[in-house]
C-alpha positions in Angstrom: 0.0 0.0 0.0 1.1 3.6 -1.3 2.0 6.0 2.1 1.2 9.3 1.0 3.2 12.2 1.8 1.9 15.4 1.0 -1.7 16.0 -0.3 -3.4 19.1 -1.2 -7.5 18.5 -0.6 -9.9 21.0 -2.4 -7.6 23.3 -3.1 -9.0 26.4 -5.0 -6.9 29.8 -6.1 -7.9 32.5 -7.6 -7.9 36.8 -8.1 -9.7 39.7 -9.2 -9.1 41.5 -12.3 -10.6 44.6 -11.7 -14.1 43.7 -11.5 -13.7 40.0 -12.7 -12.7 36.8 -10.7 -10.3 34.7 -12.2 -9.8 30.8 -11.2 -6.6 29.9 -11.6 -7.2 26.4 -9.6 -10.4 25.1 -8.9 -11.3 22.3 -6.5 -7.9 20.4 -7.0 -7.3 17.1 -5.5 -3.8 15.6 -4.8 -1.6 13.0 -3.2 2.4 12.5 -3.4 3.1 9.1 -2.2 6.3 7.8 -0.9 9.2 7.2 -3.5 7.4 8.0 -6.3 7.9 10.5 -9.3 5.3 11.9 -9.8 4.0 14.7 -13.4 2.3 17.1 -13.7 1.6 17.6 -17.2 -0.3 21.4 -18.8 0.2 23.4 -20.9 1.7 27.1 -20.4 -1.3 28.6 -17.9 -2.8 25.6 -16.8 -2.3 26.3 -13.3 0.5 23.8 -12.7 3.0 26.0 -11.2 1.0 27.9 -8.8 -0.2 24.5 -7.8 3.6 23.1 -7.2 3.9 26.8 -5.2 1.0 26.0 -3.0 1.9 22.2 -2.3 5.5 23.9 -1.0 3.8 26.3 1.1 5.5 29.3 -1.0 1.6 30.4 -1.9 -1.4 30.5 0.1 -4.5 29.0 -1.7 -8.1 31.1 -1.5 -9.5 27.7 -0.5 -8.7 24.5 0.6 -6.1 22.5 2.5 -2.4 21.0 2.5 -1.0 18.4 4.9 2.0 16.8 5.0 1.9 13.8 7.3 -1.5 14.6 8.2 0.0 18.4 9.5 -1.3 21.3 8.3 1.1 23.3 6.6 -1.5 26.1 6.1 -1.6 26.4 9.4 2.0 27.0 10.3 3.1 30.3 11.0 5.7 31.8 8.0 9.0 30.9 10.0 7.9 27.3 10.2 6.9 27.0 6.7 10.2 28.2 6.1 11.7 25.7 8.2 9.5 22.8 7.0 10.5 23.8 3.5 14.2 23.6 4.6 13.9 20.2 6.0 11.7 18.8 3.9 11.6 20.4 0.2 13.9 20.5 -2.1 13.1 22.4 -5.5 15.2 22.6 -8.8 13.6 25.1 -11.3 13.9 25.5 -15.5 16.7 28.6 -14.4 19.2 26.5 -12.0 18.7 30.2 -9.3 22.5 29.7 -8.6 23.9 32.3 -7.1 26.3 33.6 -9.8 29.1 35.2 -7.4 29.3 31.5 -5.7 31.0 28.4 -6.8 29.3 25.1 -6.8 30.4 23.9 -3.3 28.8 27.2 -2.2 25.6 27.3 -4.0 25.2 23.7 -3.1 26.2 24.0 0.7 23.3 27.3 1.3 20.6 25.1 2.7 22.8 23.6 5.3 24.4 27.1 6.5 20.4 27.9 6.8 19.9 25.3 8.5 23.0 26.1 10.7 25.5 23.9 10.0 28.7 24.9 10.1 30.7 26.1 7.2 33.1 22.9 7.1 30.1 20.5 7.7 28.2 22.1 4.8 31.4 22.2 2.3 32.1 18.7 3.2 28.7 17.5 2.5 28.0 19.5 -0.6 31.3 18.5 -2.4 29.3 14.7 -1.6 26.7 16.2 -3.3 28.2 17.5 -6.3 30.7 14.1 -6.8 27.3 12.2 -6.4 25.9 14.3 -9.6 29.1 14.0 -11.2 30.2 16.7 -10.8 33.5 16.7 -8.2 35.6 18.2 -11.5 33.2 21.7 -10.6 34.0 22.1 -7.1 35.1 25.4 -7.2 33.5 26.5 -10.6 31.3 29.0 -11.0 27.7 28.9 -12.7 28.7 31.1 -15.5 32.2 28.4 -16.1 29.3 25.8 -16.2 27.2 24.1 -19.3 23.5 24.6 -18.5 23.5 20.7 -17.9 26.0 21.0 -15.7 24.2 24.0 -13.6 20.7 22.0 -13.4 23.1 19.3 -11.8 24.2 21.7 -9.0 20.8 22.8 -9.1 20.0 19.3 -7.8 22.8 18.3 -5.1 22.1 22.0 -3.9 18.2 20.2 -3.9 18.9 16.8 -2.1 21.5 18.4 0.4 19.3 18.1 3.5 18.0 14.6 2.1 14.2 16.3 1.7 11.8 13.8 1.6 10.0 15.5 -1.8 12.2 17.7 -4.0 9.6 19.9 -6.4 11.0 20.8 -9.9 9.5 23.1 -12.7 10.0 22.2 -15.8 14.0 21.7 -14.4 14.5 20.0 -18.3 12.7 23.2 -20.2 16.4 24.9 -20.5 18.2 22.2 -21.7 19.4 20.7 -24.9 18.0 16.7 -25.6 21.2 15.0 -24.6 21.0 17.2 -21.2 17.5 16.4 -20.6 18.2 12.8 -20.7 20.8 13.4 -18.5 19.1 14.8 -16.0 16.0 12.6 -16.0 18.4 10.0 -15.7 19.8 11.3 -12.7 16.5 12.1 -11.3 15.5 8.7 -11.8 18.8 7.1 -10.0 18.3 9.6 -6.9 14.5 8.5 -6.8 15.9 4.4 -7.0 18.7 5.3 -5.0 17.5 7.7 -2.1 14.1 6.7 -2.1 13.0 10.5 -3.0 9.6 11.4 -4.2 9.5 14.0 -7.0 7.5 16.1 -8.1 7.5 17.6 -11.5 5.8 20.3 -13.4 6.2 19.5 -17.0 4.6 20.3 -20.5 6.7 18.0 -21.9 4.8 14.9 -22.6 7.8 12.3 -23.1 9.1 13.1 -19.9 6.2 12.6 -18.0 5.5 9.3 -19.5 8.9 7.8 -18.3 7.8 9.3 -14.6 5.6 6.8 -12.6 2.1 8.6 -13.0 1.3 11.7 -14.5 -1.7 13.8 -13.7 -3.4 16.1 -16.7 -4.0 19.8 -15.7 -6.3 22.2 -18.3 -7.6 25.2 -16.9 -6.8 24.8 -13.4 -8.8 21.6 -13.0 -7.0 17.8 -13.5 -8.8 15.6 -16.6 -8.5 12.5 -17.2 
């Protein structure tokens, strides 16, 4: 039997333009399971990334609720979102966010140093990381000395650093080149094998999802069979 993680129940979001309402999300039902990898496939405005920001707590729906391990995140004040986030979350999005002054043991090491490790510890783990993504020829490279594959890599050790139990990623191949996309879903399917890490992915790309172990089909804010 599937233990879910995270689930979203009734979840609605929407705003008003000038005198109009507009539904973004309407009456959205979710689960992430345990070790799973998990689409979700739309098209450019379907909703799906406002719905990846409100299962990580970084939006606040109009309606509706999101528990992981039957707790409330919606119900946590902002500083323990942010640490729930911290420990729990990882996210990897289409532009890698490095920080561009950093090099990759850096950029890779910032969640730990948040989380108040100290600078050692975090450097130690996040060249790990970085050797674990193939990558323990960048140590001390920075993002702009990188190929975009190579950035969405760092991207992803910087991810699974704190060994989150769900790491969210929009459209994390929409940058890249074919060969790099395989690349990275392969990777993403090895940490998944290998870790036992659920993802989550926001996708429009079709042939991804259908190598991911389900997919769920959002059009205009509402999922279709």
């Amino acid at each position: 039997m599937s233990i879910t993680l995270l689930s979203g129940h009734n979840i609605c979001q929407s705003f008003r333009d000038a005198e109009q309402k507009v539904d973004i999300l309407s009456h959205i039902n979710i689960q992430v399971f345990e070790q799973e990898t998990l689409a979700i496939l739309g098209a450019s405005g379907s909703g799906k990334s406002t719905l990846l920001h409100i299962l990580s707590t970084l939006d606040t729906p109009t309606a509706g609720e999101v528990l992981y391990k039957d707790k409330d995140l919606l119900k946590l004040t902002a500083k323990e979102q942010a640490k729930f986030r911290n420990q729990e979350l990882g996210f990897v999005y289409q532009f890698h966010h490095l920080l561009p002054e950093f090099n990759a043991t850096e950029n890779v090491a910032m969640p730990q140093l948040i989380l108040g490790k100290s600078k050692q510890t975090a450097h130690a783990k996040a060249a790990a990381m970085l050797e674990r993504v193939g990558l323990s020829h960048r140590l001390s490279h920075k993002p702009y000395q990188m190929s975009g594959g190579e950035r969405q890599r760092v991207a992803i050790a910087r991810a699974m650093i704190n060994e989150p139990s769900i790491i969210m990623a929009d459209e994390p191949t929409g940058n890249l080149d074919n060969e790099s996309s395989r690349d990275i879903l392969e990777l993403i399917k090895q940490i998944n094998h290998e870790e036992k890490t659920s993802f989550v992915i926001v996708t429009h790309d079709h042939d991804l999802a259908k190598q991911l172990d389900r997919t769920l089909t959002l059009v205009n804010g509402k999922f279709v069979e």
